[in-house]
N, C-alpha and C positions, 0 to 999 in steps of 0.2 A: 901594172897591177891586173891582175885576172882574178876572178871571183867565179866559182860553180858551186849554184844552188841545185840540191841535189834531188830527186825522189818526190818533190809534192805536188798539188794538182795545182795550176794557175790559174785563176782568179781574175777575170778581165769583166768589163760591165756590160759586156755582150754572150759571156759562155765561160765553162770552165773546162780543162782538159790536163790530160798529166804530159808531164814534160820537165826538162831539165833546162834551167835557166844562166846559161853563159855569159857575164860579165869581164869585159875588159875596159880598162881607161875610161872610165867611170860611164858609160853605156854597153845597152844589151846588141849583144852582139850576135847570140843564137836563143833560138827557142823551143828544143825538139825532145824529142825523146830519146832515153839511154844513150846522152852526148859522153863523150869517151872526155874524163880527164885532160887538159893540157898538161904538160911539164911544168909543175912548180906552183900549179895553181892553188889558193884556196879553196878548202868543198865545205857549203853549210849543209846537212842534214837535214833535207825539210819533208821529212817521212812521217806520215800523220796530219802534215800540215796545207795549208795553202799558201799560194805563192802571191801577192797582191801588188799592185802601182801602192808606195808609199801615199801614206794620207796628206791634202790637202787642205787645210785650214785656211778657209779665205774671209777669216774675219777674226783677228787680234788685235791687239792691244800692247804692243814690252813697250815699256818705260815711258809710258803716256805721263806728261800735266796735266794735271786734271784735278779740277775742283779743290786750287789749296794745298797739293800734293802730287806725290811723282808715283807712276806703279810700282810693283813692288818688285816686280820680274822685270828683267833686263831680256838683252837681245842673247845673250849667250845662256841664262840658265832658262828662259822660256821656250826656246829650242831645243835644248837637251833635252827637259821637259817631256817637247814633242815624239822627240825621235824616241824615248822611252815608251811612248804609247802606239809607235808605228805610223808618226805624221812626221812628213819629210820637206813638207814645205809650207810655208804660210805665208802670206798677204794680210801685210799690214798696212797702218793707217797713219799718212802725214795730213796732222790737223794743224794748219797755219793758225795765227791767235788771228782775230779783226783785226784789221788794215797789215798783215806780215805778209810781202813777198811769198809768193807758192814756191818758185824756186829755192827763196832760203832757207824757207823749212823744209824744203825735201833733202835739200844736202845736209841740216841739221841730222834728220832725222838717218840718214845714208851715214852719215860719219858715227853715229849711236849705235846701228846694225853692222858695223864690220866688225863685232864678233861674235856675229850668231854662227850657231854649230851645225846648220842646215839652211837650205834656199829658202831666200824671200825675195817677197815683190813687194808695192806699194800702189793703195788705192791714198790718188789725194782728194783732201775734203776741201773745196769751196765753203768760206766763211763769210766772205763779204764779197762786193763786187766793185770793179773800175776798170779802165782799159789793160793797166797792167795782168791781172787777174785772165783776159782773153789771152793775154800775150803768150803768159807763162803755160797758159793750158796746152796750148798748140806746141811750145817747147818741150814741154812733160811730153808729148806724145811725140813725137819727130825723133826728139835729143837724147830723153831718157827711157823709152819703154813702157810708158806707163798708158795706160787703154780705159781708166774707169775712175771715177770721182764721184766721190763722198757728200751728200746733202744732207744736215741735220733737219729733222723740221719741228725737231723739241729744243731745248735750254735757251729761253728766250732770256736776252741782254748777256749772252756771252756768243756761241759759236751759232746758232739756227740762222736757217738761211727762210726769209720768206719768200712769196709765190714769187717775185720780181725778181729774186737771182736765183730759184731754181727754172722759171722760163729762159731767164739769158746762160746758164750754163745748160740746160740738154740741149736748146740749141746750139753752144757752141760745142758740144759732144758731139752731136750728129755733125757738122760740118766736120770733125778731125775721126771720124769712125773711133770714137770712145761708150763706154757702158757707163750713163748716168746708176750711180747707189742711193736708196735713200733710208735714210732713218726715219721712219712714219710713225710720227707722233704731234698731235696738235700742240704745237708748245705755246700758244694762247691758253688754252683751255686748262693745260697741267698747273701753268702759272699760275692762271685762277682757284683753280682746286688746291692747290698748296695753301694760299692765303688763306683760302674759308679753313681749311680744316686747322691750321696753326692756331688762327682764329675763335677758333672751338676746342682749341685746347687740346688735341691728339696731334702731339710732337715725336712718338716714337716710330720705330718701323713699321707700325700694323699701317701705317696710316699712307704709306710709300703706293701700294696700288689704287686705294680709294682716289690718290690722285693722278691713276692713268691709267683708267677705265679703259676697259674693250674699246667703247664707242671712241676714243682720244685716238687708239691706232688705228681703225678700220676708216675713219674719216680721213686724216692724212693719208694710208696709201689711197685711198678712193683718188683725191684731189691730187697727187703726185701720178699717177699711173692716168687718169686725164687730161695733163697737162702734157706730161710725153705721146699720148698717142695722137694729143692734137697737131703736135708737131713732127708727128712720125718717127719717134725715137722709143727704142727699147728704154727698157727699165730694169731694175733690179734691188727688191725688197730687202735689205739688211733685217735679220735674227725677228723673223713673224713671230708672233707667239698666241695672234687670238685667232679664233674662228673668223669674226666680221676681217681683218686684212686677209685673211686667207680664202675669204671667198670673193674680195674683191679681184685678186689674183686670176682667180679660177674666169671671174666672170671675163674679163679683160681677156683671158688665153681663150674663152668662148666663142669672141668675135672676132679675134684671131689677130690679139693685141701681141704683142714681143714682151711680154711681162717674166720676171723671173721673180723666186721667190725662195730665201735663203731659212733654216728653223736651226737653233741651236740643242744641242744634247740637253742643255739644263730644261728647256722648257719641253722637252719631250718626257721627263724623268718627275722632274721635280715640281709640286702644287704649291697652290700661294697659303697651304698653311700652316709654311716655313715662318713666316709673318707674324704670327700669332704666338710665335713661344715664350714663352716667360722669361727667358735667358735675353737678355739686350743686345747681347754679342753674338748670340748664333741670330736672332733676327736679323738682326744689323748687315752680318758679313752676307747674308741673300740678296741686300741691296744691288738692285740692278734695273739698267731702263733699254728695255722694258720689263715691266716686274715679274715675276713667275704668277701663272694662270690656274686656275681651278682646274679638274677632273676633265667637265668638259670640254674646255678649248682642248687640252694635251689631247684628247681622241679625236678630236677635228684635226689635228696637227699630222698626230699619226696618216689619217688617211689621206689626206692632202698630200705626205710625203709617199704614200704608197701608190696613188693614183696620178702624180706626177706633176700636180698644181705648184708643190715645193719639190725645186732642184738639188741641193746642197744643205749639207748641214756643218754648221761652225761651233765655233764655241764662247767669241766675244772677250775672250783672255783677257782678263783685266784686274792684276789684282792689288788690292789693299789689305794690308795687315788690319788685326782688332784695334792696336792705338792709332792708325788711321780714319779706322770708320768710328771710332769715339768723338772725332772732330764734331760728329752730328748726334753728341749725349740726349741735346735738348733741343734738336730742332732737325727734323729727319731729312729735310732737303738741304742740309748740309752734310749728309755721311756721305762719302766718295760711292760713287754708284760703279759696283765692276765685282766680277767672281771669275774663279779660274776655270779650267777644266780642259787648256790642250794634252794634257797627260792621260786623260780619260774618257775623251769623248768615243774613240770608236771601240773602245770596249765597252762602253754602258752602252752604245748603239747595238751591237753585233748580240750584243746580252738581251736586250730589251726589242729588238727588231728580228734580228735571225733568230736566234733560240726560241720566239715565239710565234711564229712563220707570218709576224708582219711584214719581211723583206726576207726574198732571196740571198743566194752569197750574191748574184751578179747585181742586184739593185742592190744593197750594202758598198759595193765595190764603187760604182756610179754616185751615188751620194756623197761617199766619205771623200773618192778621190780626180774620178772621170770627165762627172757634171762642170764643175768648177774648173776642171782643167780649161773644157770646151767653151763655155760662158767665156773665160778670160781668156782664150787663145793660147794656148801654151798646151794643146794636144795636139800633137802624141808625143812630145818633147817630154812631155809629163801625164799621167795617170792612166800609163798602159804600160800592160808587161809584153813588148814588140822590140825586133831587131831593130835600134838606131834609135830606141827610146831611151831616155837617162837610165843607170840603175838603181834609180830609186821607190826601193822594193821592198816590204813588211814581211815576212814569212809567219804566218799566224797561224797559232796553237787554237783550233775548235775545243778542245778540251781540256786546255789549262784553265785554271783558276787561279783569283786575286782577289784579296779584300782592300777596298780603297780605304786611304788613310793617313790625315794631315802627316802624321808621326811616319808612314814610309813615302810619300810619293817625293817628286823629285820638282814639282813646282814650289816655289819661292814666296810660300805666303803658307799663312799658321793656321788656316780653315780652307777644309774641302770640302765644295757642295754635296759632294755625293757621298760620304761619312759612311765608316761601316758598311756600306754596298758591295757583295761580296755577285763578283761579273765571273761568265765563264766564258772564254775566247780571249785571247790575250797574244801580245805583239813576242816574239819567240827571238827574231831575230829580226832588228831594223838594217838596212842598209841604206846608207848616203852615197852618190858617186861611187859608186863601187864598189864602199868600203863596209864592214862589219863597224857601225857607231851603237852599236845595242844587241846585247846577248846573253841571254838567260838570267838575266838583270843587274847585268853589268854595262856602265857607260863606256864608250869608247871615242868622246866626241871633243873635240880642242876648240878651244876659242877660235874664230876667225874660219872656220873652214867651209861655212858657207859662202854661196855666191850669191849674187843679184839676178834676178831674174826677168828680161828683159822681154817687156810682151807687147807684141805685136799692134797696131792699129787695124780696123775694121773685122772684126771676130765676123765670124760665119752667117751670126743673125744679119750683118747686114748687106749681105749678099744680098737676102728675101725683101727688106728695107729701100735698098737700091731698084729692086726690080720693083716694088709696087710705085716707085715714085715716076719710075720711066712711063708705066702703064697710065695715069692718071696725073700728066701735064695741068700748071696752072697753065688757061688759058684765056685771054681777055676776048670781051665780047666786040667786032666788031659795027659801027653805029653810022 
């Protein structure tokens, strides 16, 4: 199979230049200018266009349990999904239940993903803790590739890990060179806010952020990012959305902590007064934790993401239909908490970031697809357009237009956050391994034909991790 991308400028998170993009056996084989046709090859046309690393999504959700119910998107249409939007890989999340083997929900979860329509990886979530739980971590990382686990530190008396098994799992991440994740959220504190406000009688959606105030995130990652650096281990912030975590971030990267920090397209785009509508159902389907923020945090976000406090932006993929989130008519901390948006995120990014010269095309590039690669080891395997890199490649139209819309888009669920939002830069031609899976808004992508993506232990950070611990020996006094 050979592939030539023809005529457009390439798109790397370090510079862009024109050149013709040669694909064979599902990697880039050349990268130059006015490459001469092979015999028999395909040519995309990407004149006008840029050439880009396929997006990385390294925070979904397909066919999650969760609260009562299953998503709504599977592993083969949440992918299609992506690759319609010019994301070609994602990293998803095995959430064992309390007291479940991490191995057997990884292979649960592995056996549900063999028929997604593009690459994925898996971050697993620690839920509870015992010696098994040590066992399996170091097996996930040896056996199956997997380099980073999942900490809730919200939904207290289901999956939230408290201070006591997120101490015993970064440290046992740092012993297997893994990237501890965490969801930062005081889930004390929410608990209790849910109760008063149910208590006072505001059971609908308005009521979903009054109980996970700014101060509920900014306090958790404070406590979770000094807990890692007392032990010398990186961090990595899942879907920020207020100013207080994002400056926690910032302060931590000041003193020259390993901290990373992940922002999702919705809470870049969208305010919390989605919240307030009169409709139950468009309230309702905004349900998400953490909730959408006011005005000011999304511009604390923006520059955070511009000044490089936040690395990566995801989208949290996670969806429930309206008679899903009905579950929680009459009581809001039962509506399935989750929104979609791998189909649109880097074009309401490219819209709302580059057409407004918040971001370059080369930071756009690094955001959507580079940062992420790095962080999780799997660059230049992935989110670079270089000889011996995968070919998975976007060709993006700077000056098409789309109006988003439950009624066309191609994710598996009856509401779109981003509604009527009419984006201009849009995914022209997706390529998978090689192949043409999206063009000119036609699928071309089969069940099963993604792969597994197998990443690496000890990511780059902890090269610098290694070295400050050789420098700064525990040493005992001798008496």
């Amino acid at each position: 199979m050979t592939l030539l991308i023809q005529g457009g400028t390439v798109a790397n998170h370090d510079r862009t230049f024109r050149a013709d993009v040669l694909c064979e056996n599902g990697r880039i084989v050349a990268v130059e200018d006015s490459l001469e046709p092979p015999t028999g090859c395909d040519i995309v046309n990407a004149d006008g266009c840029y050439v880009m690393p396929g997006g990385i999504d390294p925070h979904t959700h397909m066919q999650l349990p969760f609260m009562g119910t299953v998503a709504s998107e599977d592993f083969y249409t949440g992918t299609c999904a992506g690759l319609a939007g010019g994301t070609t890989s994602i990293i998803d999340f095995v959430i064992p239940a309390p007291g479940e083997r991490l191995l057997d929900a990884f292979h649960k979860w592995r056996g549900w993903a063999e028929k997604a329509a593009s690459d994925y990886a898996f971050h697993v979530a620690v839920t509870w803790w015992d010696d098994s739980v040590y066992e399996d971590m170091g097996t996930l990382v040896r056996d199956h590739g997997v380099n980073s686990f999942k900490h809730f530190m919200a939904y207290k008396g289901a999956i939230m890990a408290p201070d006591d098994i997120l101490v015993a799992s970064f440290n046992r991440c740092l012993e297997l060179g893994a990237i501890p994740t965490v969801h930062a959220e005081n889930g004390e504190l929410v608990w209790h806010l849910q109760q008063k406000l149910l208590r006072e009688g505001l059971t609908g959606p308005e009521a979903h952020p009054l109980s996970r105030p700014p101060l509920v995130e900014g306090e958790a990652a404070s406590r979770a990012i000094r807990i890692a650096g007392t032990l010398g281990a990186p961090i990595y912030i899942v879907h920020v959305s207020t100013q207080d975590a994002a400056d926690e971030i910032a302060y931590a990267r000041s003193k020259g902590m390993k901290a990373f920090g992940e922002v999702l397209a919705g809470h870049l785009i969208i305010d919390d007064s989605v919240y307030r509508d009169p409709d139950w159902e468009k309230a309702a389907a905004h349900v998400m934790s953490p909730p959408f923020r006011s005005k000011e945090h999304q511009d604390a976000l923006w520059k955070a993401l511009q000044c490089g406090t936040l690395q990566t932006t995801a989208t949290d993929h996670c969806c429930f239909c309206n008679e899903q989130k009905a579950m929680g008519r009459d009581d809001f901390t039962k509506i399935p908490n989750g929104a979609a948006g791998i189909e649109d995120r880097m074009s309401v990014l490219w819209d709302a970031g580059v057409n407004t010269g918040r971001l370059s095309v080369p930071e756009f590039v690094a955001a959507t697809s580079t940062n992420a690669a790095q962080i999780f080891n799997i660059y230049p395997r992935k989110g670079l357009i270089a000889p011996g890199s995968d070919a998975d490649i976007v060709v993006w139209d700077p000056a098409a237009s789309r109006t988003i819309s439950a009624r066309t888009h191609h994710q598996n669920v009856d509401f779109n956050i981003f509604e009527g939002m009419t984006v201009t830069g849009v995914a022209n031609t997706t390529v998978s391994q090689g192949e043409v899976v999206w063009s000119e808004g036609e699928l071309h992508a089969e069940p099963g034909r993604g792969t597994y993506i197998t990443r690496p232990a000890y990511p780059p950070v902890y090269d610098v991790l290694r070295k400050r611990a050789e420098q700064n020996p525990l040493q005992a006094v001798g008496r």
